[in-house]
C-alpha positions in Angstrom: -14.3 -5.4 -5.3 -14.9 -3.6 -8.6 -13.0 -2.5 -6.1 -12.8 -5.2 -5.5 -12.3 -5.2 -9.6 -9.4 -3.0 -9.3 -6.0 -3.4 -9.9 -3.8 -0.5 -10.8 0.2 0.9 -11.7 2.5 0.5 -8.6 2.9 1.2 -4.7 5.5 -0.1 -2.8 5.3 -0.1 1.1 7.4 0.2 4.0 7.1 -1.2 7.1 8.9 -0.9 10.3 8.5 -4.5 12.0 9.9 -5.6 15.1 13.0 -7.8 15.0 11.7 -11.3 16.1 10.1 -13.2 13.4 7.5 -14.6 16.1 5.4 -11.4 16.6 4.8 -9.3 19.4 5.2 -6.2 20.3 7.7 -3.2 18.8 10.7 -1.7 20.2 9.6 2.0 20.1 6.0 4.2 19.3 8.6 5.3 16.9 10.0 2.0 15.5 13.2 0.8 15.2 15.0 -1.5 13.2 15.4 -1.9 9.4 11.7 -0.7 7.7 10.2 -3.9 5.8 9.6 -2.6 1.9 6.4 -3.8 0.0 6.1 -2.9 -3.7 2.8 -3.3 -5.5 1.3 -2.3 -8.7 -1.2 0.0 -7.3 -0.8 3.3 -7.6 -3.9 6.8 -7.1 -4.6 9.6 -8.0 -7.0 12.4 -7.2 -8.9 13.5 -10.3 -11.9 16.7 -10.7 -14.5 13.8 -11.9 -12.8 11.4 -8.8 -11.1 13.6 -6.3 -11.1 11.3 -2.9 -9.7 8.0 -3.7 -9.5 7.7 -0.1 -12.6 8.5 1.2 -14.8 5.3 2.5 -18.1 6.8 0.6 -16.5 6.7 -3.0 -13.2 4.3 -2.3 -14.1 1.1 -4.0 -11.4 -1.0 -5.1 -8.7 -3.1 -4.0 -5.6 -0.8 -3.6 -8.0 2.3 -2.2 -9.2 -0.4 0.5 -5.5 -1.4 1.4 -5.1 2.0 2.4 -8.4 2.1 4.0 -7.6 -1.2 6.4 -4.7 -0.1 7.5 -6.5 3.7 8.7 -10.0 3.3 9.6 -11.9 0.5 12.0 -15.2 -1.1 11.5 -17.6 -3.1 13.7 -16.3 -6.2 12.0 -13.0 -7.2 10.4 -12.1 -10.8 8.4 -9.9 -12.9 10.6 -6.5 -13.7 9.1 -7.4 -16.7 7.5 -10.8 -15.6 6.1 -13.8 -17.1 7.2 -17.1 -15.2 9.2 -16.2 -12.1 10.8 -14.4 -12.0 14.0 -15.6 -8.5 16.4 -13.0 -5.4 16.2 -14.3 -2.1 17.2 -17.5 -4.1 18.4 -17.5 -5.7 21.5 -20.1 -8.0 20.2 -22.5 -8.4 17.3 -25.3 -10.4 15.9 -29.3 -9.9 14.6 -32.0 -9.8 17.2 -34.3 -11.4 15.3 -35.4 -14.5 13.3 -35.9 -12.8 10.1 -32.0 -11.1 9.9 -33.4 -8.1 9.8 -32.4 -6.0 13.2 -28.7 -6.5 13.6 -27.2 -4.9 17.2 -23.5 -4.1 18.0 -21.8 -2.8 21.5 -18.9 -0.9 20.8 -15.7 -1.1 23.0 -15.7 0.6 25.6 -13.0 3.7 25.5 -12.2 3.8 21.8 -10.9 7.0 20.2 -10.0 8.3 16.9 -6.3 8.4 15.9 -6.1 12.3 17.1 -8.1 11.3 20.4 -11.6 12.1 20.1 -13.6 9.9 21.2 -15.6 7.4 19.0 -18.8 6.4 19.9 -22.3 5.3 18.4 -23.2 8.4 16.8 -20.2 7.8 14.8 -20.9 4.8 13.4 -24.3 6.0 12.9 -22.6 9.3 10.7 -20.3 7.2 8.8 -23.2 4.8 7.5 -25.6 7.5 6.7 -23.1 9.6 5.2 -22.4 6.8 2.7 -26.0 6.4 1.9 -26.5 10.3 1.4 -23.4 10.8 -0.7 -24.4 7.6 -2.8 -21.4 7.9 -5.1 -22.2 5.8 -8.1 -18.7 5.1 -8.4 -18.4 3.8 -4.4 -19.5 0.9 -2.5 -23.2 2.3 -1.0 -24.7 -0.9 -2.9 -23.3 -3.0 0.3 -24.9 -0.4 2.5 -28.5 0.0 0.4 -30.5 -2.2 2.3 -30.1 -0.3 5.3 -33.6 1.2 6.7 -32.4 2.8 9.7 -29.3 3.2 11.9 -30.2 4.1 15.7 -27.4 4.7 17.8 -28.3 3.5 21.8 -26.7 5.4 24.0 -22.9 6.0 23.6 -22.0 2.6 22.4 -24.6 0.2 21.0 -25.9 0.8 17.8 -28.9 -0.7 15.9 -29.3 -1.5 12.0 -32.9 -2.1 10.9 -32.6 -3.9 7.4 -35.3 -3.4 4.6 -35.2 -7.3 3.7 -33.5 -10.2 5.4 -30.0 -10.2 4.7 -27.6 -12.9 6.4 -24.3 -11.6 4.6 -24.5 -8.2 6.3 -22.3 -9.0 9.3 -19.8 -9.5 5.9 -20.5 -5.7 4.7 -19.7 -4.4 8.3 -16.2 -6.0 8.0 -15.8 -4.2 4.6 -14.2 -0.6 4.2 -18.1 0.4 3.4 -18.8 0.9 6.8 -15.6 2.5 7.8 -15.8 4.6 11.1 -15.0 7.8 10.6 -15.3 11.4 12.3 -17.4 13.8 11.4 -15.1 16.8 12.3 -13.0 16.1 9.1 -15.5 14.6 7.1 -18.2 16.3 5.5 -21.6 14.7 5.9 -22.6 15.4 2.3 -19.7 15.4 0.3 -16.7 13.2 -0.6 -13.1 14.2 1.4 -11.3 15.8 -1.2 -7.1 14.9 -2.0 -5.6 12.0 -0.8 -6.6 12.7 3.0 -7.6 9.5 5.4 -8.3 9.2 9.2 -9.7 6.9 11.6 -9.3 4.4 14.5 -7.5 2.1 12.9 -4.5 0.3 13.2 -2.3 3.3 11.8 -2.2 6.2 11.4 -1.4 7.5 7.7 0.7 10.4 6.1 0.6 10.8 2.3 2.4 13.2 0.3 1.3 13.5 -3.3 2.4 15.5 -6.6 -0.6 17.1 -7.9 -3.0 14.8 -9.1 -0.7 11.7 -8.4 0.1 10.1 -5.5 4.2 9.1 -4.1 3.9 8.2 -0.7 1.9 7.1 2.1 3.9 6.4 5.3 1.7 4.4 8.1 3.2 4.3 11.7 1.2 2.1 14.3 -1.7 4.2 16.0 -1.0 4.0 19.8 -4.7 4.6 20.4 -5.6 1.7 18.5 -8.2 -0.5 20.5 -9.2 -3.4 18.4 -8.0 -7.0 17.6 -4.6 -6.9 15.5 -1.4 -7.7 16.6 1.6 -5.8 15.1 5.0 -7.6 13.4 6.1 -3.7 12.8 6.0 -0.4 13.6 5.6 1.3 10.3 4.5 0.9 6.6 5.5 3.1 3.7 3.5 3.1 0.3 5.2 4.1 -2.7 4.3 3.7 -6.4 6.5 1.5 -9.1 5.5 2.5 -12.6 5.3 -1.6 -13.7 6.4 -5.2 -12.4 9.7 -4.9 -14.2 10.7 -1.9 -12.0 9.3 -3.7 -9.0 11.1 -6.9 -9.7 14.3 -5.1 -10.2 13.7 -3.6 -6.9 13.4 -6.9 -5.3 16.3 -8.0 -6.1 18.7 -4.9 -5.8 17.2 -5.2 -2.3 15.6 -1.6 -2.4 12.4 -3.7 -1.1 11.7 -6.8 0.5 8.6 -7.7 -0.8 6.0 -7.3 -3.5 3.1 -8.3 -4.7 0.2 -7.1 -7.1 0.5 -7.0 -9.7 3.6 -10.0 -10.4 3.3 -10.9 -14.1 2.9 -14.9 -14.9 6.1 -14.2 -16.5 7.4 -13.4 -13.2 6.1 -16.2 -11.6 7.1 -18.6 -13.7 10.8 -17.1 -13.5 11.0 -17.1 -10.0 9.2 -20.2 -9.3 12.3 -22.1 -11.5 15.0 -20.0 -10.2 16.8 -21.1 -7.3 17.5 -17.2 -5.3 18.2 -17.8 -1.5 17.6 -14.4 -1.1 14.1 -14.5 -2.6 10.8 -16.6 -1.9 8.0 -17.1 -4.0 4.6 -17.6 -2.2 1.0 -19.0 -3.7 -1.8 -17.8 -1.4 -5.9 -18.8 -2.0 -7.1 -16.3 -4.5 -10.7 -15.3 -5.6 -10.1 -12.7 -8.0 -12.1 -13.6 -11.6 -12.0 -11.6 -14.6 -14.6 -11.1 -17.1 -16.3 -9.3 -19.8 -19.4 -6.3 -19.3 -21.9 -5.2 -22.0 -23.8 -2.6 -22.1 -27.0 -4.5 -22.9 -28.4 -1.3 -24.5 -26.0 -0.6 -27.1 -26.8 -1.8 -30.8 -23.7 -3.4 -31.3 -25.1 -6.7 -28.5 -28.3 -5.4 -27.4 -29.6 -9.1 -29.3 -28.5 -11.6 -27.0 -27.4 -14.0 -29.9 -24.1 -11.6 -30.3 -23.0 -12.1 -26.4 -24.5 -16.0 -26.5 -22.0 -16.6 -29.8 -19.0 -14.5 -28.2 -19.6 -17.1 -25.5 -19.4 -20.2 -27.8 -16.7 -18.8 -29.6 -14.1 -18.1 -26.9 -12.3 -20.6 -25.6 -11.3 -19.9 -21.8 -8.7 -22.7 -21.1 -6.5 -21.6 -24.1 -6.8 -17.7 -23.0 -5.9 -18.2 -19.7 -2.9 -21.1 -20.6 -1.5 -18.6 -23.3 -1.5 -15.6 -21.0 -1.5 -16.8 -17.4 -0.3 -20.5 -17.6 -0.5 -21.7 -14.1 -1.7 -18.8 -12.3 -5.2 -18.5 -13.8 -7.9 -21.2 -14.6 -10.9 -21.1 -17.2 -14.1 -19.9 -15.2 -17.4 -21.1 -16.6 -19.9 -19.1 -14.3 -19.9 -15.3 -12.4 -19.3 -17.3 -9.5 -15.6 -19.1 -8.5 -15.1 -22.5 -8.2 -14.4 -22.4 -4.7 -17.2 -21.0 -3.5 -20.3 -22.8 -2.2 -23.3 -22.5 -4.6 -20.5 -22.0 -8.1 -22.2 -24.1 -11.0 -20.4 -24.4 -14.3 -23.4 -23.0 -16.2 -21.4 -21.8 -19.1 -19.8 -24.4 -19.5 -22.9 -26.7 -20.1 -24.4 -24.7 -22.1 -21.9 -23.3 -24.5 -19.0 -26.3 -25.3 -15.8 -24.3 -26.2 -15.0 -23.2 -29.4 -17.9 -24.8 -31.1 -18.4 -22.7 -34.4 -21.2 -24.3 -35.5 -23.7 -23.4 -32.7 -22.0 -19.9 -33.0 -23.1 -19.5 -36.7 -26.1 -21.5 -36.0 -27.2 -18.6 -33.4 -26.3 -15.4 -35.1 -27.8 -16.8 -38.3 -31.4 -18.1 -36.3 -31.4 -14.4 -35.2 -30.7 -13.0 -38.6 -27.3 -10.9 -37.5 -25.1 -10.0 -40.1 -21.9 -11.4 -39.7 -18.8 -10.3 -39.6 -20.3 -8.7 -36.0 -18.2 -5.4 -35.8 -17.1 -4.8 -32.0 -15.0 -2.7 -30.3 -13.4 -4.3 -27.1 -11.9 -1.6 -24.1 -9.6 -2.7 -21.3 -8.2 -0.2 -19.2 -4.3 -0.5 -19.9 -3.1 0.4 -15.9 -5.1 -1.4 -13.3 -4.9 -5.0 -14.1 -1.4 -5.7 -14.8 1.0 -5.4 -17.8 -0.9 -9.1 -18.7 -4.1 -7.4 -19.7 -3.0 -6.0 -23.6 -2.0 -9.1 -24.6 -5.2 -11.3 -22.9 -7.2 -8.8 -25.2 -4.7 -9.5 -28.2 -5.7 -13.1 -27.2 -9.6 -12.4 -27.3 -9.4 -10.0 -30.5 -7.7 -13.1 -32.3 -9.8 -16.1 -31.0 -12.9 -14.1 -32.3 -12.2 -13.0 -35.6 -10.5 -16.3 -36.6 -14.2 -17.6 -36.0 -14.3 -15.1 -39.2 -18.2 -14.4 -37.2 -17.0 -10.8 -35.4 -14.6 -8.3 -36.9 -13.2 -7.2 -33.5 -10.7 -4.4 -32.8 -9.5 -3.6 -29.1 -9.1 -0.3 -27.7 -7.1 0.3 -24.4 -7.8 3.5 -21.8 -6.1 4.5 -18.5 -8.0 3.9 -15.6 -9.2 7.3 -14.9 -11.1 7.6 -18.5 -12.1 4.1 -18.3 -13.8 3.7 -14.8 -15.6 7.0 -15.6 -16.7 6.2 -19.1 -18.0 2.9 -18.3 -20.4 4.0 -15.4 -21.2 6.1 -18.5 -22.2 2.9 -20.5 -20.0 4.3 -23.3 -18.5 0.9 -24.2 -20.3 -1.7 -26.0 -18.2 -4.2 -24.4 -15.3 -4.2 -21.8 -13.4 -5.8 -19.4 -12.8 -5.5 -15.7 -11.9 -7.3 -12.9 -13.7 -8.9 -9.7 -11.9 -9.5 -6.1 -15.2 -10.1 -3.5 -15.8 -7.9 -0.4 -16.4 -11.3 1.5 -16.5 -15.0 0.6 -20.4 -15.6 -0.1 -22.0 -15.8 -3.5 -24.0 -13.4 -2.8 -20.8 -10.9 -3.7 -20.3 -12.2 -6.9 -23.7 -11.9 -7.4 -25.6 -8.6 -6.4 -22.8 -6.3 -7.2 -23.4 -6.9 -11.1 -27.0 -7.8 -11.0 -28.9 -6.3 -8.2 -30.9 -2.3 -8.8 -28.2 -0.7 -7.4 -24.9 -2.6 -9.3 -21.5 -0.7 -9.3 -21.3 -1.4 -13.0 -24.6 0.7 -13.5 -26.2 -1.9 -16.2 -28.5 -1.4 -17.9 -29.3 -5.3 -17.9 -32.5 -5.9 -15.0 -34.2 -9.2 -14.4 -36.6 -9.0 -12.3 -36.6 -12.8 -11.2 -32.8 -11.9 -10.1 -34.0 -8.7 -8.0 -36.8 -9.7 -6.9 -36.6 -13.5 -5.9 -33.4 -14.9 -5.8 -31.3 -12.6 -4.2 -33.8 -11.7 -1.4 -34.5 -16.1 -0.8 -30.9 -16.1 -1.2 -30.5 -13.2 1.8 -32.7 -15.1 3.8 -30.7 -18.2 4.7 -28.7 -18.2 7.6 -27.2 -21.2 6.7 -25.7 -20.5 3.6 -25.6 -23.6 1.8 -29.5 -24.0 1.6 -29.1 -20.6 -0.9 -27.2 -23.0 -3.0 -30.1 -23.4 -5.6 -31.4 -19.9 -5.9 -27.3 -18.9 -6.8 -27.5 -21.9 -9.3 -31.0 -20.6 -11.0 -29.3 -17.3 -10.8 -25.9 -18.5 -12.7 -28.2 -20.4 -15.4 -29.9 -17.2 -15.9 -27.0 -15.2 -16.0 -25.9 -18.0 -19.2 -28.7 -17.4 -20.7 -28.9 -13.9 -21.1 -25.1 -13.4 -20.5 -24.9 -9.4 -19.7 -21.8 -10.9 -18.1 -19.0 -13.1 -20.0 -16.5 -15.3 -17.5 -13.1 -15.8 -18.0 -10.7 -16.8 -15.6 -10.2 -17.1 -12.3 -6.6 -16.3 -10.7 -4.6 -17.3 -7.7 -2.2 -15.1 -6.1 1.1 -14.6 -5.5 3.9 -12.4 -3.4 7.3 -12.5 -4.1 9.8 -11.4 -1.1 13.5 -11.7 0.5 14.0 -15.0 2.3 14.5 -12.9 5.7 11.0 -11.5 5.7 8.3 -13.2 8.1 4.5 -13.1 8.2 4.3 -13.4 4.1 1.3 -16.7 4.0 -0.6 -13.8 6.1 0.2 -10.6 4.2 -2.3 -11.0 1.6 -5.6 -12.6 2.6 -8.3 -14.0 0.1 -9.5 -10.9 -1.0 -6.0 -9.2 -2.1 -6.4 -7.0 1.2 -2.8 -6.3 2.4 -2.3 -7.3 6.2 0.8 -5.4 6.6 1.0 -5.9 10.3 1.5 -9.3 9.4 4.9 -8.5 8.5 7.9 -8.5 10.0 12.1 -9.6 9.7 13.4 -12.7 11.1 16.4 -14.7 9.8 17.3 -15.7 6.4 
């Protein structure tokens, strides 16, 4: 998740949970009881060159896909504690076929959308081809490429026919991509304007909004729902906070109960040390990495030497200690430590810090030093911790007196756009996966149709190793193609790793269901939640 990448200002959320802290049912359709209230840095708006944030054909980021989980079903869903998919508006799922290429699903039987029409295999078949046909470069139709054809059997089995073999694609199901949705109030070639969103899901969702901005997004259980959740609550308000600091203060006034991205490591570190019985600080399994994109094509490092010195130059352990301390941890490949196939191919090939290879490089391919570089963060999606890991970076590389580097920071809204565009030389953005395979921290940046739009191809990449990869049903045997691929990816490095994060909600001692809010991903499991005793 470019969208997975993306992290932005501030939403706070509101939940109507049941009383019991052990689950169950709620008192009312309506909800009773004290509403639950989750603050987050993520905030939307609605924009001429991005008008749907919402919509499942151009929605591609974390906090537009917390919206998205809450509102709209898809064949598959991750269970609560990660893992393969688990079925949820399938009845059952699986390939028909040795190869992984024909993959069948049988709906339930009975479901409907939120305002009761009924959803069926046509529907699924719309939503998937609608995605394909809109092919928003900014959205997620590179999880839904390598579709050939959709055939929808009878009312509620539909078929997939895959161009290659492709064992992660009972992941992509489970992924906002392939969101259900009804093609009464969604156009079949074009995006869903405003801040709009309907489905089968879980709730149903209100948002109010001023002008280009969104406020609020209120989410009340769906009583049509038919799929596999179980409710702590009744109801779930999203509302945006400006910055942690106003979120925090919330916390503790008590205006919410609970918040989570984006909590600053000064944050942490504060409430980790400070003994509040009103508050609780809880570390969940976190997969989000951060890193830095070039645009291969412009002068400033098309050569290869420039990215391979930037990469011998910067010293990962002492960015992520002097910004992050214990959250985050120095990441020596495009693929996280914890996930099977990860080799630390940076790491043997470029020792940190080491000056001498750096000059060595740059020299042996007869660049002019100091390099002059520009480097572009976008100052509202990542946290208030971004400016100063650039301040970091900016520092680390002109002390090696080889790069004269300035840094340059954009709101979101210019930045996402402009870098599609391939108008920065070099930039930084952030990565939570879609699912937990290497695949997703592979073909997203790499593969033809990459979110980033890079200009960087290798054709042993596109052409070999992601396709053996795709091929494997068991997914360790894929482990050396994803380590040629990471070697590759060092060599060439179109792609510069940083860190990799863990994750972290804050919340009053009297709220339940918090080690299950957030899963892996970041994805927000809000009917996790619910109020017990403090």
């Amino acid at each position: 998740m470019n969208r997975k990448t993306l992290v932005l200002p501030a939403i706070a959320v509101l939940v109507t949970p049941v009383l019991a802290a052990c689950g169950g049912g709620s008192d009312s359709a309506e909800g009773t009881g004290k509403p639950i209230v989750v603050g987050t840095t993520d905030s939307f708006v609605a924009t001429k060159g991005a008008p749907a944030p919402f919509d499942p054909a151009h929605a591609y980021d974390v906090g537009a896909w917390n919206v998205l989980r809450q509102t709209n079903q898809t064949l598959m869903r991750v269970p609560r504690g990660g893992g393969e998919p688990v079925t949820e508006a399938a009845e059952s799922c699986g390939f028909t076929d040795t190869k992984n290429t024909s993959y069948r699903c049988k709906l339930h039987n009975g479901l409907t959308f939120a305002d009761g029409k009924p959803l069926g295999a046509a529907d699924v078949k719309f939503s998937i081809e609608r995605s394909l046909k809109i092919k928003d470069q900014n959205g997620p139709v590179s999880l839904l490429t390598n579709i050939d054809l959709v055939e929808a059997k009878g009312e509620n089995e539909v078929v997939f026919h895959l161009k290659t073999p492709d064992a992660t694609f009972p992941y992509k199901l489970a992924t906002p991509a392939a969101a259900i949705v009804d093609d009464q109030t969604y156009a079949r070639d074009k995006v869903r304007a405003g801040f709009e969103v309907s489905g089968s899901g879980p709730y149903t969702v209100k948002v109010e909004n001023d002008g280009e901005n969104f406020t609020k997004a209120v989410f009340t259980k769906n009583p049509r729902y038919k799929g596999g959740i179980k409710f702590n609550n009744d109801k779930v308000e999203l509302r945006s906070y400006k910055d942690s600091e106003s979120m925090e203060k919330a916390l503790k006034s008590g205006e919410i109960d609970m918040m989570s991205r984006t909590i600053t490591p000064q944050q942490i570190k504060e409430l980790s040390t400070k003994q509040d019985p009103n508050l609780k600080l809880v570390e969940l399994p976190g997969l989000e990495i951060r890193y830095l994109g070039f645009n291969t094509e412009d002068p400033a490092v098309k050569n290869r030497a420039v990215r391979q010195a930037m990469a011998q130059v910067i010293d990962r352990t002492a960015l992520a200690r002097a910004v992050y301390g214990d959250s985050a941890e120095a990441l020596y490949s495009i693929i996280p430590t914890s996930i099977t196939g990860h080799k630390n191919s940076f790491f043997n090939k470029y020792p940190a810090g080491n000056l001498k290879k750096a000059t060595d490089k740059l020299r042996a391919a007869r660049i002019t030093t100091p390099v002059k570089l520009t480097l572009t963060y976008t100052t509202d999606h990542y946290g208030s911790a971004t400016k100063q890991e650039f301040e970091v970076l900016k520092q680390q590389l002109n002390d090696s007196k080889l790069f004269d580097v300035t840094i340059k920071g954009v709101p979101w809204s210019t930045f996402s756009e402009d870098q599609k565009a391939n108008k920065y030389a070099v930039y930084g953005m952030g990565w939570f996966p879609d699912f937990t395979d290497a695949d997703n921290y592979v073909a997203p940046f790499l593969d033809k149709s990459n979110f980033l739009n890079s200009p960087y191809a290798n054709e042993e990449i596109r052409s070999t190793l992601i396709p053996q990869s795709r091929s494997q049903q068991d997914r360790g045997a894929a482990t050396k193609d994803f380590e040629r691929i990471q070697d590759i990816v060092a060599d060439d490095v179109p792609l510069l790793p940083l860190w990799q994060g863990k994750q972290y909600i804050a919340a009053r001692s009297d709220i339940t269901g918090t080690e299950w809010a957030v899963n892996f991903a970041a994805d927000l499991q809000l009917w996790e939640l619910g109020r017990g005793v403090a």
